[in-house]
Biopython code that builds the backbone (N, CA, C, O; Angstrom):
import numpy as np
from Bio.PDB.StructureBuilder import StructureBuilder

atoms = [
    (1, "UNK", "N", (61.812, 21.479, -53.846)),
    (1, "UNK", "CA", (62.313, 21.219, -52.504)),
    (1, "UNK", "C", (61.521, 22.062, -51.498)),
    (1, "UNK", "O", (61.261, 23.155, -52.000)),
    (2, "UNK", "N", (61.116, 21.950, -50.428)),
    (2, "UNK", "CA", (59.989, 22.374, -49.357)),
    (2, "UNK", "C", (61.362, 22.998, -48.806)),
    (2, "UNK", "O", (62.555, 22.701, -48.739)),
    (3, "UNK", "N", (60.282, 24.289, -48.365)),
    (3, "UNK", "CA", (61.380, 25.120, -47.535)),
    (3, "UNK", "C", (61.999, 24.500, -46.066)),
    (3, "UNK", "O", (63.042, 24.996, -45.640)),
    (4, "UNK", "N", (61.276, 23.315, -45.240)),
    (4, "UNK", "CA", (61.484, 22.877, -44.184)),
    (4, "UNK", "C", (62.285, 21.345, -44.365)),
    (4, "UNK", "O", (62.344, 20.601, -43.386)),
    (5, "UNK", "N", (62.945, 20.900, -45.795)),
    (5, "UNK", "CA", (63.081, 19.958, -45.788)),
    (5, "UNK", "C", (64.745, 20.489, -45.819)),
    (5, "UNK", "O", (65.158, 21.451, -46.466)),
    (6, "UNK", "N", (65.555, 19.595, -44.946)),
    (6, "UNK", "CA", (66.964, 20.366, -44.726)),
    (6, "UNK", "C", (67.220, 20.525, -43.270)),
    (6, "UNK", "O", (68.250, 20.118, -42.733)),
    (7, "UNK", "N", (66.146, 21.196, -42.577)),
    (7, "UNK", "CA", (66.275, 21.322, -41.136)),
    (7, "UNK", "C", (66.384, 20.290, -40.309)),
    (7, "UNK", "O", (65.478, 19.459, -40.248)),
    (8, "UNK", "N", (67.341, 20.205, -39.663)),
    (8, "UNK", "CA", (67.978, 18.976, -38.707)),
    (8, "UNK", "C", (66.983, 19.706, -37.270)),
    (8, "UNK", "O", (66.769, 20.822, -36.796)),
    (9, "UNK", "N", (66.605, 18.314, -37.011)),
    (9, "UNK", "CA", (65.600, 18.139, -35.604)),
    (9, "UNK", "C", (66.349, 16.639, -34.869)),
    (9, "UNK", "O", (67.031, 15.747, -35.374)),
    (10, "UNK", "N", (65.772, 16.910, -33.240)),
    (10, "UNK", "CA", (66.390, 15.859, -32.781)),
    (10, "UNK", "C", (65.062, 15.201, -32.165)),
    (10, "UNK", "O", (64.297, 15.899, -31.499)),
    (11, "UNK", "N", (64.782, 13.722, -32.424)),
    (11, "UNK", "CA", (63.358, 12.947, -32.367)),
    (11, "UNK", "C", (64.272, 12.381, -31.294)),
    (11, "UNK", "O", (65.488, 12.413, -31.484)),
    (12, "UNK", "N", (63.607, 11.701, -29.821)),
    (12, "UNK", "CA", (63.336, 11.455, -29.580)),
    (12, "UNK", "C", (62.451, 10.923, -28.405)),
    (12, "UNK", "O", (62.085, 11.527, -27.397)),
    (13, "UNK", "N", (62.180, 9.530, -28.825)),
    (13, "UNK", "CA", (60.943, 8.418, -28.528)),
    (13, "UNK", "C", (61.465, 7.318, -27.277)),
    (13, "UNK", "O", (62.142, 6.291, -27.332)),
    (14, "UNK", "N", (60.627, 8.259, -25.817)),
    (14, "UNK", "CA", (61.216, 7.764, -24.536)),
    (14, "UNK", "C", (59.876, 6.342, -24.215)),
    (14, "UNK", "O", (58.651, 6.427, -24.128)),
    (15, "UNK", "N", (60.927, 4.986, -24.099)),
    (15, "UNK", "CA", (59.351, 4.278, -23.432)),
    (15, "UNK", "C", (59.446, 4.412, -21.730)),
    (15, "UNK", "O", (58.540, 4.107, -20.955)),
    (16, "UNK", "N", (60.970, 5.025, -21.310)),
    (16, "UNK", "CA", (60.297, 4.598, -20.197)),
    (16, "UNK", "C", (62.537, 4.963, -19.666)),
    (16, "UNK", "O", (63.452, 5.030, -20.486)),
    (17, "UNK", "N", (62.632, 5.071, -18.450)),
    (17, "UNK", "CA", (64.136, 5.129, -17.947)),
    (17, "UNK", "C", (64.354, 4.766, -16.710)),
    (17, "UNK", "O", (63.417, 4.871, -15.918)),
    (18, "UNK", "N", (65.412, 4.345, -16.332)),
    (18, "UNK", "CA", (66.131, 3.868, -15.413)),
    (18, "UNK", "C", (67.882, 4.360, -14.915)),
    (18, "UNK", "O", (68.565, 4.799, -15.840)),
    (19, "UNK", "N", (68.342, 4.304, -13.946)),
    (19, "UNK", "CA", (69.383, 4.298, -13.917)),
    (19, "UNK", "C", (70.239, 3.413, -12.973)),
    (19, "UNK", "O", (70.089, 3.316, -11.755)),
    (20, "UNK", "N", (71.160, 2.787, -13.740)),
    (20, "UNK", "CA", (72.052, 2.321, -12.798)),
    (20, "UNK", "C", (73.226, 2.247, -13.525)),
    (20, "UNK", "O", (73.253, 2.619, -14.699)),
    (21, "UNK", "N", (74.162, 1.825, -12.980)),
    (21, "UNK", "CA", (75.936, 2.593, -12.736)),
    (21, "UNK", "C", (76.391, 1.527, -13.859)),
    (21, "UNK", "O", (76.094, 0.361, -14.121)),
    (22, "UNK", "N", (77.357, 2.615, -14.453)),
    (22, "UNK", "CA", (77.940, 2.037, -15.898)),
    (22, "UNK", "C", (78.630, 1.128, -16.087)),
    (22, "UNK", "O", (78.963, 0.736, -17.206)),
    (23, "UNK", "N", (79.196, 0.293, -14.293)),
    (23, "UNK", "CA", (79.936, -0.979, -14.288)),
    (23, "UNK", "C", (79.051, -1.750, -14.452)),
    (23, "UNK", "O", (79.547, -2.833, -14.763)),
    (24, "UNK", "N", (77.256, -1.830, -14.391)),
    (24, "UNK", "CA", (76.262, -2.662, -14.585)),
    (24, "UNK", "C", (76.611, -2.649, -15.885)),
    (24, "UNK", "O", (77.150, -3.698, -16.239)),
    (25, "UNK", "N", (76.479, -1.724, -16.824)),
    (25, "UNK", "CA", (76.132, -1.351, -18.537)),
    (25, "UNK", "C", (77.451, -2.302, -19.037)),
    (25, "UNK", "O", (77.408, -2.788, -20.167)),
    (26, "UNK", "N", (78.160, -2.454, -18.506)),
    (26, "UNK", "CA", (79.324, -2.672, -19.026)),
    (26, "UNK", "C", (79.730, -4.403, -19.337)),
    (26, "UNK", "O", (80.444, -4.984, -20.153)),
    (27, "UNK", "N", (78.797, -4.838, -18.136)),
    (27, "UNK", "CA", (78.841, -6.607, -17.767)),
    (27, "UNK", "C", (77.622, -6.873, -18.663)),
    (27, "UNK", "O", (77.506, -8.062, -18.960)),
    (28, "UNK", "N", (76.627, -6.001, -19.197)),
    (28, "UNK", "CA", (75.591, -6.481, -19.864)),
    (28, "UNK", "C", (75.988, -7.102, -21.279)),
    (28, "UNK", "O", (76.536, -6.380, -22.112)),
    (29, "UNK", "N", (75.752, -8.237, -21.508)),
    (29, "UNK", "CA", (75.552, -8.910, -22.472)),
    (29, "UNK", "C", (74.225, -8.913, -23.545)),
    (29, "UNK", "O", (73.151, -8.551, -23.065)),
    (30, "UNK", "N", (74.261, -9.266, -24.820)),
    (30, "UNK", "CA", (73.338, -9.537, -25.496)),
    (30, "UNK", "C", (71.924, -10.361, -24.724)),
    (30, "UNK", "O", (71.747, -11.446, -24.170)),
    (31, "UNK", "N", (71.162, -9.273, -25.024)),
    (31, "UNK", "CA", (69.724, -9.765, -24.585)),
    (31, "UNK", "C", (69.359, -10.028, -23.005)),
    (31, "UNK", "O", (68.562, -10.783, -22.447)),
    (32, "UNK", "N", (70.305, -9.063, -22.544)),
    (32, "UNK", "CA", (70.002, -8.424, -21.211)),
    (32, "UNK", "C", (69.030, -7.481, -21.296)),
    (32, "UNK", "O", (68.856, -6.773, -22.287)),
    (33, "UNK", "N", (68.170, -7.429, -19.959)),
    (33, "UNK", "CA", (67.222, -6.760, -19.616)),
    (33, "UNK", "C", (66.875, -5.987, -18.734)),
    (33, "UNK", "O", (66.595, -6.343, -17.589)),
    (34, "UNK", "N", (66.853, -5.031, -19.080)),
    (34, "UNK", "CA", (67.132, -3.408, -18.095)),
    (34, "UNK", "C", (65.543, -2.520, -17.665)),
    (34, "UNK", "O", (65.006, -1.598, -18.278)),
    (35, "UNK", "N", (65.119, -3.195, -16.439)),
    (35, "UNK", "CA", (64.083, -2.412, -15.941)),
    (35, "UNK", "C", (63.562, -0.843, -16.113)),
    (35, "UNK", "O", (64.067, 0.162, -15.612)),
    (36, "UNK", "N", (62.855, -0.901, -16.635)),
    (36, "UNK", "CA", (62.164, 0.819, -16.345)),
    (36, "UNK", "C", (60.886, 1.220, -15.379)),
    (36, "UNK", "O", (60.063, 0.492, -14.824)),
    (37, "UNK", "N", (61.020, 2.514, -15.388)),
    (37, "UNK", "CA", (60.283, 3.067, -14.764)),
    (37, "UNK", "C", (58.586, 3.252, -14.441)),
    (37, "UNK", "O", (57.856, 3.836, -13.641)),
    (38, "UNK", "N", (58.478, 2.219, -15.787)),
    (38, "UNK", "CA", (56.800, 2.166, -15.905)),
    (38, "UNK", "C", (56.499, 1.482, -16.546)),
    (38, "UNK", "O", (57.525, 0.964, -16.987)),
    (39, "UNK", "N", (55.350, 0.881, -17.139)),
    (39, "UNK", "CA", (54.272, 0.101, -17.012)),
    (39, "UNK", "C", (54.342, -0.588, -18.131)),
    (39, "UNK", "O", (55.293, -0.203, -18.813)),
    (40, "UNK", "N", (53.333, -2.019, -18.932)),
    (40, "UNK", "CA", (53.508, -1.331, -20.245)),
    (40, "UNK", "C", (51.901, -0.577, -20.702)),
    (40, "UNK", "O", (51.483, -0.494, -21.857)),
    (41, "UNK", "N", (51.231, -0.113, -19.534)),
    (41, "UNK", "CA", (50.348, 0.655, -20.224)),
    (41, "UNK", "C", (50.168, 2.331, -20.054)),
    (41, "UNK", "O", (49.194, 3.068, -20.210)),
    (42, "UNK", "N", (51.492, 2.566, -19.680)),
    (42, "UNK", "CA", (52.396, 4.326, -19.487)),
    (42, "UNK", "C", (52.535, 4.261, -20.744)),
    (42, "UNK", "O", (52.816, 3.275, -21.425)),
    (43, "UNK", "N", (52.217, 5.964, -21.255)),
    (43, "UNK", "CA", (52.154, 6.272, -21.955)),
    (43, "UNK", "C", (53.578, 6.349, -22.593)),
    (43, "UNK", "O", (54.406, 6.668, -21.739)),
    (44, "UNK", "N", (54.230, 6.113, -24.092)),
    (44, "UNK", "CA", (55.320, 6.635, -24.874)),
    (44, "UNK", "C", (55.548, 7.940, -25.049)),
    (44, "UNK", "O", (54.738, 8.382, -25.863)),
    (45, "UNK", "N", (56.531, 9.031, -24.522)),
    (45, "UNK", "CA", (56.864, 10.119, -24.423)),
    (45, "UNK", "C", (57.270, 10.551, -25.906)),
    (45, "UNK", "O", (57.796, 9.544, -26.378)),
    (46, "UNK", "N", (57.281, 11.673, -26.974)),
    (46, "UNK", "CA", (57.926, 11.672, -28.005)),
    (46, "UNK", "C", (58.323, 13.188, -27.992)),
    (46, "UNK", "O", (57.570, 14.138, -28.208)),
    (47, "UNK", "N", (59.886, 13.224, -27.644)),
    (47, "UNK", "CA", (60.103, 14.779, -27.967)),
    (47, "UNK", "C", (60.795, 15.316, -28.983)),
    (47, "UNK", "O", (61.543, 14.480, -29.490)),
    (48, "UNK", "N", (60.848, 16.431, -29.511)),
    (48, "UNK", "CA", (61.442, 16.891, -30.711)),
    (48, "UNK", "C", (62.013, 18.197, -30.258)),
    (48, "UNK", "O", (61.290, 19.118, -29.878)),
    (49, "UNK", "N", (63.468, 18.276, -30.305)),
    (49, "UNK", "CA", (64.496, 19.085, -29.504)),
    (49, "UNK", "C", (64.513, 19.359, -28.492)),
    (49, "UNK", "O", (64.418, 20.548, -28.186)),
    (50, "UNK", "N", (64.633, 18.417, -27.584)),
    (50, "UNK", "CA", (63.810, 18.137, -26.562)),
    (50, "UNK", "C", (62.946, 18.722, -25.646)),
    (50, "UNK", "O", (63.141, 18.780, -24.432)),
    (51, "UNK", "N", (61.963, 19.165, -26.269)),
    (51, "UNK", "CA", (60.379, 19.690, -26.358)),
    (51, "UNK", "C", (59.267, 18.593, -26.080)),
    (51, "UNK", "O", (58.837, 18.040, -27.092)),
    (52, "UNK", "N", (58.627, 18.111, -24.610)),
    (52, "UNK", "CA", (57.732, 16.838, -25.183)),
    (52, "UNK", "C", (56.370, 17.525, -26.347)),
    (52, "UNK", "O", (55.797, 18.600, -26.172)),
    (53, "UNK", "N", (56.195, 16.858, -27.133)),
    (53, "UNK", "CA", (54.884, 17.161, -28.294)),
    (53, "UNK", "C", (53.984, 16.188, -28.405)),
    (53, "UNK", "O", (53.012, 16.407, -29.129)),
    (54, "UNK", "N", (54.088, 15.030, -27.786)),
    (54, "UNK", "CA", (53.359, 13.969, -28.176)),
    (54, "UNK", "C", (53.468, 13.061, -27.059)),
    (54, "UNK", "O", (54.430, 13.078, -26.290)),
    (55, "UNK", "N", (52.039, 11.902, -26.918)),
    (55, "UNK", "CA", (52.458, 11.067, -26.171)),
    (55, "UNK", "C", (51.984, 9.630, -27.269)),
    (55, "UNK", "O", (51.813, 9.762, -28.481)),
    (56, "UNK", "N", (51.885, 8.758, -26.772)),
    (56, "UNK", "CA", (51.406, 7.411, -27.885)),
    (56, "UNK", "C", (51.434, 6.123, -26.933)),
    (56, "UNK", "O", (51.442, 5.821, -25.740)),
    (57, "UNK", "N", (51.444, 5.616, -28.074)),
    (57, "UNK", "CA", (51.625, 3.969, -27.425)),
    (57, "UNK", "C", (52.466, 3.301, -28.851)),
    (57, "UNK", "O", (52.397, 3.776, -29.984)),
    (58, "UNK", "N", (53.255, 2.085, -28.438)),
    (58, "UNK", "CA", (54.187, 1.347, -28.971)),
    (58, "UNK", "C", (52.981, 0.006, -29.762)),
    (58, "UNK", "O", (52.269, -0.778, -29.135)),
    (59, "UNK", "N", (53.092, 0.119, -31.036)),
    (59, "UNK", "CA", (52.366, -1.418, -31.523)),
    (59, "UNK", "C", (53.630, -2.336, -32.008)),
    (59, "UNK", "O", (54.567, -1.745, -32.545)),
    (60, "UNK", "N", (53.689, -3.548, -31.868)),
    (60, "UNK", "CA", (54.209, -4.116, -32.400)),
    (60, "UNK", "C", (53.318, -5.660, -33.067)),
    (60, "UNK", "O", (52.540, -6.450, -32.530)),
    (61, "UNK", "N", (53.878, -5.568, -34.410)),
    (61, "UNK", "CA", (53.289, -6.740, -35.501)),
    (61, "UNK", "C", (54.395, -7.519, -36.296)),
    (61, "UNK", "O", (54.988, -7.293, -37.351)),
    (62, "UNK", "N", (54.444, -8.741, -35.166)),
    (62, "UNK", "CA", (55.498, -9.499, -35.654)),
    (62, "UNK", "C", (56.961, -8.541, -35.510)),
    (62, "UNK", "O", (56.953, -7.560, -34.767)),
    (63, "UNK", "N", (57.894, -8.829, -36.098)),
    (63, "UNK", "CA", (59.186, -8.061, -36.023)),
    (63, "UNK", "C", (59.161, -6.591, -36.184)),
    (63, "UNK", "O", (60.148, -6.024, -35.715)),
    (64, "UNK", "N", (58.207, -5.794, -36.774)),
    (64, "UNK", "CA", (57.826, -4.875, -36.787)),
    (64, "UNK", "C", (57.172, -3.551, -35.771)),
    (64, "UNK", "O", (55.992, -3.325, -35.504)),
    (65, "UNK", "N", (58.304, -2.869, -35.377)),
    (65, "UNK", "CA", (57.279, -1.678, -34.050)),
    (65, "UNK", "C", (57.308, -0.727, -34.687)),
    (65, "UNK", "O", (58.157, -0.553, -35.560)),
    (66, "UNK", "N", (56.036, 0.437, -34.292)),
    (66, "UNK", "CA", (55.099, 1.484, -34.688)),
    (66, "UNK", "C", (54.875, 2.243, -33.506)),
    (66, "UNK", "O", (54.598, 1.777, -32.400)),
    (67, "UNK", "N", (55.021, 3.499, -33.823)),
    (67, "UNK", "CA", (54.306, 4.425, -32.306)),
    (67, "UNK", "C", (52.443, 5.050, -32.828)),
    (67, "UNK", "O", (52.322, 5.757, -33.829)),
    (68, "UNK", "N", (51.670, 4.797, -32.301)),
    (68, "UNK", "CA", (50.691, 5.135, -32.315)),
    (68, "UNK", "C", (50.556, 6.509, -31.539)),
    (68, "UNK", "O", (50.810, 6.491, -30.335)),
    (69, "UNK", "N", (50.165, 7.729, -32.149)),
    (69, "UNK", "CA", (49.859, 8.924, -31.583)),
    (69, "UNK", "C", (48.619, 9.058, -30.213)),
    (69, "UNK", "O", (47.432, 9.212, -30.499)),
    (70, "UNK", "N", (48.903, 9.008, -29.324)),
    (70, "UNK", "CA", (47.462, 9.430, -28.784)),
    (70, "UNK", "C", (46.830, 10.790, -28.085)),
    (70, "UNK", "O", (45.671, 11.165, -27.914)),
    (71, "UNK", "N", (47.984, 11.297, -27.794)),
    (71, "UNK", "CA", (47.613, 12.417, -27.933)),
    (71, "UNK", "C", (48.823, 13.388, -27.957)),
    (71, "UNK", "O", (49.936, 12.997, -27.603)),
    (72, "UNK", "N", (48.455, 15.446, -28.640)),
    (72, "UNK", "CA", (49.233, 15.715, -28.880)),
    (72, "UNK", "C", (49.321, 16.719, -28.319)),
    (72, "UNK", "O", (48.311, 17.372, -28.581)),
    (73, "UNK", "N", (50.472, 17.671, -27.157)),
    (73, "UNK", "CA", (50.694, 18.560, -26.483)),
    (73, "UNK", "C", (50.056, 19.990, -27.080)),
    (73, "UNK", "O", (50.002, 20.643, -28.122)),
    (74, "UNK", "N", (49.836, 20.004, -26.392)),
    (74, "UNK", "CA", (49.356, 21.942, -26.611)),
    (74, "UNK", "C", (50.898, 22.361, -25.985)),
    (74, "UNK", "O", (51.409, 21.847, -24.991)),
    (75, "UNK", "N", (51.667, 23.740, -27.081)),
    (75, "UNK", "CA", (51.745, 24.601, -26.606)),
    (75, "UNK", "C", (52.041, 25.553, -25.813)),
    (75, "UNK", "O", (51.951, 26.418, -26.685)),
    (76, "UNK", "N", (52.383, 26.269, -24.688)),
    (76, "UNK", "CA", (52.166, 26.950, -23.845)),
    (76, "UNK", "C", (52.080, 28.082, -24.768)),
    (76, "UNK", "O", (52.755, 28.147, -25.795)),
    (77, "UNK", "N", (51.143, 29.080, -24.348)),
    (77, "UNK", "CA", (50.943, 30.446, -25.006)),
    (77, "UNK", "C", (51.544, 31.349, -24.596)),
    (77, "UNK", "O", (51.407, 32.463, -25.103)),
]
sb = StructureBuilder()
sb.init_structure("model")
sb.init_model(0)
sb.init_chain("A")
sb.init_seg("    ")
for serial, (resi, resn, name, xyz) in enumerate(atoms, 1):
    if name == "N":
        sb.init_residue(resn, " ", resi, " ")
    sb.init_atom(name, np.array(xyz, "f"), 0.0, 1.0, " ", f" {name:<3s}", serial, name[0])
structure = sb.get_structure()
């Protein structure tokens, strides 16, 4: 067993946010569609406790989505 396997982390993988008022959220039905904030060629945010570490891009193949890494945060020293 790896000494790091056990440790609870919290992932996540932002494409993008919006806000509007929870009487909207509430009338939304299946396969409603909720605007965001950017593009689809803005980068995918990926944070881990919520730390950003990564940015990427989203592939999708057929029913299947993937985050592609593209690049990865430095740090602060």
């Amino acid at each position: 067993m790896s000494v790091v396997e056990g440790i609870p982390i919290e992932l996540s993988i932002v494409l993008g946010s919006t806000q509007i008022p929870i009487r909207q959220v509430l009338k939304m039905s299946r396969g409603a569609m909720i605007p965001l904030d950017c593009g689809h060629n803005d980068p995918t945010l990926v944070y881990v406790n919520n730390q950003l570490v990564a940015k990427g891009k989203v592939l999708v193949d057929g029913e299947h989505m993937s985050l592609e890494i593209t690049e990865v945060i430095e740090r602060p020293r």
